[in-house]
C-alpha positions in Angstrom: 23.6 -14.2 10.2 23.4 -10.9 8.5 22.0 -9.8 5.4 23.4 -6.6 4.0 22.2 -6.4 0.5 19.0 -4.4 -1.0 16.6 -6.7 -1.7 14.0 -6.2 -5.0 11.0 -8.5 -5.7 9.3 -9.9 -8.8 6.2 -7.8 -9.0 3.2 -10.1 -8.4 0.6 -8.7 -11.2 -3.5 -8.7 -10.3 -5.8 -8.6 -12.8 -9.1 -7.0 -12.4 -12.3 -6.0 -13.5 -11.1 -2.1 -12.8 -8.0 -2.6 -13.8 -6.2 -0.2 -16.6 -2.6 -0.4 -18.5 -1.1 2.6 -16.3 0.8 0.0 -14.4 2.3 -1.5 -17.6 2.6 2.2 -19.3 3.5 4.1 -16.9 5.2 2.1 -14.0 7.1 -0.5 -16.6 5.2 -3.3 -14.9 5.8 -6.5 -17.7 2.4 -7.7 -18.8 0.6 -8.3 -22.0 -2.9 -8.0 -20.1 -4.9 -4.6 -20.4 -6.6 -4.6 -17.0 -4.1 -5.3 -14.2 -4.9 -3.5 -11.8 -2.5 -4.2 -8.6 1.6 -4.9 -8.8 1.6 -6.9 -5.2 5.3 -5.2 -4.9 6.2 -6.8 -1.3 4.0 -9.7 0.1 3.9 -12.0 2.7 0.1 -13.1 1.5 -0.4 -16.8 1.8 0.1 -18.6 -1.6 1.4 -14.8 -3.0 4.7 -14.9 -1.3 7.0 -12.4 -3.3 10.5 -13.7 -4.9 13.8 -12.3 -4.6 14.6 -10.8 -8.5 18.8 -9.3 -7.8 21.5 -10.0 -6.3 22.9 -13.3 -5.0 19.7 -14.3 -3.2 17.9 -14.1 -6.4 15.1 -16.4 -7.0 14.8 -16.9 -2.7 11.1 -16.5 -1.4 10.4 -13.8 1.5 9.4 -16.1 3.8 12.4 -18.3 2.8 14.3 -14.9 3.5 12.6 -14.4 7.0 13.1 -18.1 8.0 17.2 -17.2 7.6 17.8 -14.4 8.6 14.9 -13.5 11.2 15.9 -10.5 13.3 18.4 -9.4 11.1 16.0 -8.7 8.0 12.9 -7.1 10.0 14.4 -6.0 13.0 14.5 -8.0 16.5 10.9 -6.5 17.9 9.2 -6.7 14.7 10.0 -10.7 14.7 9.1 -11.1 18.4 5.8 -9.8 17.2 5.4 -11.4 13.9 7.5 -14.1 13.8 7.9 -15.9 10.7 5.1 -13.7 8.4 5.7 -10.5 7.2 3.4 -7.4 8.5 3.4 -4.8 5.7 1.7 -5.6 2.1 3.0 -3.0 -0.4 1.3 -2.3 -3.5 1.0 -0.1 -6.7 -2.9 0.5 -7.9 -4.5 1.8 -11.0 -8.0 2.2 -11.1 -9.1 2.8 -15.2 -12.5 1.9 -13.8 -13.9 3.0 -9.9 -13.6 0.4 -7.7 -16.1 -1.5 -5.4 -17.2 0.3 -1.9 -15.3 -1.5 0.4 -14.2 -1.5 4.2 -11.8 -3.7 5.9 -11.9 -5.3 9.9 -10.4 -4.4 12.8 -7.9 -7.2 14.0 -10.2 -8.3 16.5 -12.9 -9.4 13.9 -10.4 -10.4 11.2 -9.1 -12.7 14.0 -12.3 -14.1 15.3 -14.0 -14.4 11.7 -11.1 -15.4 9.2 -7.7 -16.1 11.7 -6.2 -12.7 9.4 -5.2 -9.5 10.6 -7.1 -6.6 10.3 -6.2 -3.9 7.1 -5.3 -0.6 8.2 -3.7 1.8 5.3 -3.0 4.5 3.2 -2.6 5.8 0.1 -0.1 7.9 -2.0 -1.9 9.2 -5.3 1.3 9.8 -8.0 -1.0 10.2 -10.8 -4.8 11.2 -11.4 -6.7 12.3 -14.3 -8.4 15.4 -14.3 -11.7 14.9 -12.0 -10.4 12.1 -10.5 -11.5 11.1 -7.1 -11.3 9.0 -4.2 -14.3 8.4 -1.6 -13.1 8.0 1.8 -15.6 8.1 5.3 -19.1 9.6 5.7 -19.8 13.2 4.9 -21.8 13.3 7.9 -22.3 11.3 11.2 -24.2 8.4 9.8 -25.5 4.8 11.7 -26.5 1.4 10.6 -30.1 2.7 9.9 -29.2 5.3 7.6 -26.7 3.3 5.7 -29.0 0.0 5.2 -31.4 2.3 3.6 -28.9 4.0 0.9 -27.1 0.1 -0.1 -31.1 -0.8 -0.6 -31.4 2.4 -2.5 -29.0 2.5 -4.7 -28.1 5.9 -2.9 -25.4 5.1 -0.5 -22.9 7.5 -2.3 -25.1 9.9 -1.4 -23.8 9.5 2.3 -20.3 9.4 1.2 -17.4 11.7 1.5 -16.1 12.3 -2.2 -12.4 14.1 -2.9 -11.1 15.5 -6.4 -7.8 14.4 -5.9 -4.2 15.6 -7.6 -0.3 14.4 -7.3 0.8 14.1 -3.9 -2.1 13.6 -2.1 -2.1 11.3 1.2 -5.2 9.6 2.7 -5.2 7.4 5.8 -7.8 4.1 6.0 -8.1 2.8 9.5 -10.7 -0.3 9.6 -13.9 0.0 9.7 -13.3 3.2 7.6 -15.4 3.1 4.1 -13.8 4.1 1.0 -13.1 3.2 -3.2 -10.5 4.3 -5.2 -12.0 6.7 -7.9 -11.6 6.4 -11.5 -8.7 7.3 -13.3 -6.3 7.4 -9.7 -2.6 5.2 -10.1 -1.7 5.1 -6.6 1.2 3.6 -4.2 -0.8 1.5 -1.3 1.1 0.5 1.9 -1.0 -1.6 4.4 -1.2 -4.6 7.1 -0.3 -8.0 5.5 -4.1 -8.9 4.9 -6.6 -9.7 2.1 -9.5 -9.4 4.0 -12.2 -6.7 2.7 -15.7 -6.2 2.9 -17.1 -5.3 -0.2 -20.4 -3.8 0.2 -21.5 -2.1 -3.1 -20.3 -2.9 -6.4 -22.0 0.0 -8.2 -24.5 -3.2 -10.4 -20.7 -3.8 -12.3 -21.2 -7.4 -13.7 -18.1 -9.4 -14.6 -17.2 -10.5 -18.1 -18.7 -13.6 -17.9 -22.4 -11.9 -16.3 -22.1 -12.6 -13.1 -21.6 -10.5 -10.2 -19.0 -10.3 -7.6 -19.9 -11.3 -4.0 -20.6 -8.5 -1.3 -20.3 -8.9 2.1 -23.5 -6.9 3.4 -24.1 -8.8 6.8 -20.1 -9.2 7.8 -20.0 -5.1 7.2 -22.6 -3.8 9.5 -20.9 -4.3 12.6 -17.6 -3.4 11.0 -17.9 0.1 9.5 -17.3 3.1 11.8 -20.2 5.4 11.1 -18.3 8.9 12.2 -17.4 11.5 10.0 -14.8 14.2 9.9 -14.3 17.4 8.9 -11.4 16.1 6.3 -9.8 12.8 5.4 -6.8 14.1 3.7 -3.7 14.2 5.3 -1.5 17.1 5.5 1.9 16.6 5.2 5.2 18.7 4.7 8.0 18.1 2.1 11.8 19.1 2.9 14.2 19.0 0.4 16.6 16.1 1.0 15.1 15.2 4.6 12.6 12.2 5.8 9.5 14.0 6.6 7.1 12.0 8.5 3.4 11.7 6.7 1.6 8.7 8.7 2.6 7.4 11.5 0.5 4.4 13.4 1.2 1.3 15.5 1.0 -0.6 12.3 3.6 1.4 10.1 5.5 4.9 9.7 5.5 6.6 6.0 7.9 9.3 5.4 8.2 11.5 2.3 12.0 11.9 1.0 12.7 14.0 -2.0 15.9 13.9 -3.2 18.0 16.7 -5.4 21.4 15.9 -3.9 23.4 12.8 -2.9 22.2 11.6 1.0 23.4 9.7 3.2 21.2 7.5 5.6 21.6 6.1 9.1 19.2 3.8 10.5 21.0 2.8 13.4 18.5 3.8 15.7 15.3 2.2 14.1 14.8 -2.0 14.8 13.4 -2.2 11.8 13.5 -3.0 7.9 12.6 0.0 5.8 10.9 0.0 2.3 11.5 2.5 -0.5 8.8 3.1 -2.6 9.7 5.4 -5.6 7.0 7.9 -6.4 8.8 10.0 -8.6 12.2 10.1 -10.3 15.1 7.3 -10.0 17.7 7.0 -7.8 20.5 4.7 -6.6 21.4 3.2 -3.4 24.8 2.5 -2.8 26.5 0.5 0.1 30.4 -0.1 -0.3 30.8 -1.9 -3.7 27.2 -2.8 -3.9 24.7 -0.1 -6.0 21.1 -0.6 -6.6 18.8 1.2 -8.9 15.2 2.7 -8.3 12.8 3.5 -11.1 9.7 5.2 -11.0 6.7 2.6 -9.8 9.6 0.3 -8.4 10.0 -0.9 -4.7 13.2 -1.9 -2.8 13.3 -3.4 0.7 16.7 -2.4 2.9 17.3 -5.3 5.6 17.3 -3.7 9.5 20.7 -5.0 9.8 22.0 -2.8 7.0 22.5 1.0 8.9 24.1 3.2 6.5 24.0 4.0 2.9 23.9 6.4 0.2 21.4 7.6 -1.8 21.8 9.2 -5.4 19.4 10.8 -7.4 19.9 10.2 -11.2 16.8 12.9 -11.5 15.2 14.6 -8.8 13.2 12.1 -7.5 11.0 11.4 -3.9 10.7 8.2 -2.1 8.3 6.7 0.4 10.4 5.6 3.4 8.5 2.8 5.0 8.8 1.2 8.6 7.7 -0.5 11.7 8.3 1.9 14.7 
């Protein structure tokens, strides 16, 4: 059975200690809270399974979605790989406050510890105040001595690699790769269909209520890859009206796509569903009588059986592309 219509999702909100109003201000996310700081935009996380919000299908889970149409929504190699669950989580982050030091396991660990895949990702910054930053890897070669010393200390970011970050600007996390989002970042997040991180300094943030949040010192150790480089951003080009490839791993492609002029798109040779993520702008997507539109901060998922369509930009605009290659 084929499925040939773009699909949105009910944004599933997060609240949390870090969270701002950027989401909800700036992204049109509906909420009445002032620190959500995740819209889960596309997830097949167990007991956060996103809903259909359009079209005839409306008010259908995913997994209801994938258990129908199988091949035909993620593409026929994707499903004899990952059956019934989903294998990207998609996400939209502010950060008002900086979040915890964290790090995420490889599949091999996140298998043998909580039955989970592992979390590679990336990010997508679309908006950061002035200073902002993000901390991603070591800024030198570091080792499990080193680093035990600086989490006792109170020290650790002194280890750390620390980037003043602006519009635009990409950074890959494989696991085992140490990072926080910085203060004052609203990012787009695409990443392995997992919710396991290992949170190893909380900078002595209690919650509301006094307590503290739980780290995961011991589980990290063996996790964390203690290498540096010489950068962590990734370098990217844009092309007016063309897919230009940003990340590309086993685990998912990201393309950039800005749009000034109608396009039209042919997937015929990908086996695969492909996200848009709108980081700037709005468009529409249009497939025979059917037309779609994308705000700013809004996601839409385009099932691998549906090949060609149009794309319309009400305002200039650029998209993430996202898919399994």
């Amino acid at each position: 059975m084929s499925i040939n219509q773009f699909l949105k999702f009910e944004p599933i909100l997060k609240e949390k200690i870090w969270g701002g109003e950027k989401l909800k201000n700036l992204l049109k996310k509906k909420s009445t809270n002032s620190k959500i700081g995740e819209s889960w935009e596309i997830s097949d996380v167990e007991k956060d399974t996103s809903i259909i919000a359009n079209g005839n299908l409306r008010g259908q889970s995913l997994k209801q979605l994938i258990n129908t149409f199988s091949a035909d929504l993620v593409g026929r190699k994707v499903f004899e790989q990952f059956g019934e669950k989903f294998p990207l989580l998609i996400k939209y982050i502010d950060a008002k406050e900086v979040l915890s030091i964290q790090l995420h396991p490889n599949d091999n660990l996140a298998q043998k510890r909580h039955n989970s895949f592992g979390k590679t990702e990336m990010w997508y910054v679309m908006q950061a105040d002035t200073n902002a930053n993000l901390i991603v890897g070591f800024n030198k070669d570091s080792n499990q001595k080193e680093y035990s010393e600086h989490l006792k200390n109170n020290s650790l970011i002194d280890i750390l690699n620390v980037d003043e970050v602006s519009n635009g600007d990409v950074y890959f996390i494989p696991t085992g790769r140490i990072h926080a989002i910085g203060a004052g970042v609203l990012l787009a997040e695409i990443q392995q269909t997992s919710d396991i991180t290992y949170r190893v300094y909380d900078w002595n943030r209690p919650n509301p209520d006094g307590t503290f949040r739980d780290l995961h010192t011991e589980e990290a150790i063996d996790a964390i890859d203690y290498k540096s480089q010489n950068s962590y951003k990734t370098q990217y080009s844009k092309i007016e009206n063309t897919a230009s490839k940003v990340i590309s791993c086993s685990y998912f492609t990201t393309n950039i796509l800005p749009i000034t002029q109608s396009i039209q798109i042919n997937h015929s040779e990908k086996d695969s569903f492909v996200i848009y993520m709108c980081v700037k702008g709005e468009v529409e997507f249009i497939h025979q009588n059917q037309q779609e539109k994308l705000s700013y901060g809004e996601t839409l998922l385009v099932p691998a059986s549906l090949k060609e369509f149009e794309i319309f930009p009400i305002i200039d605009s650029e998209l993430l592309e996202v898919f399994i290659k």
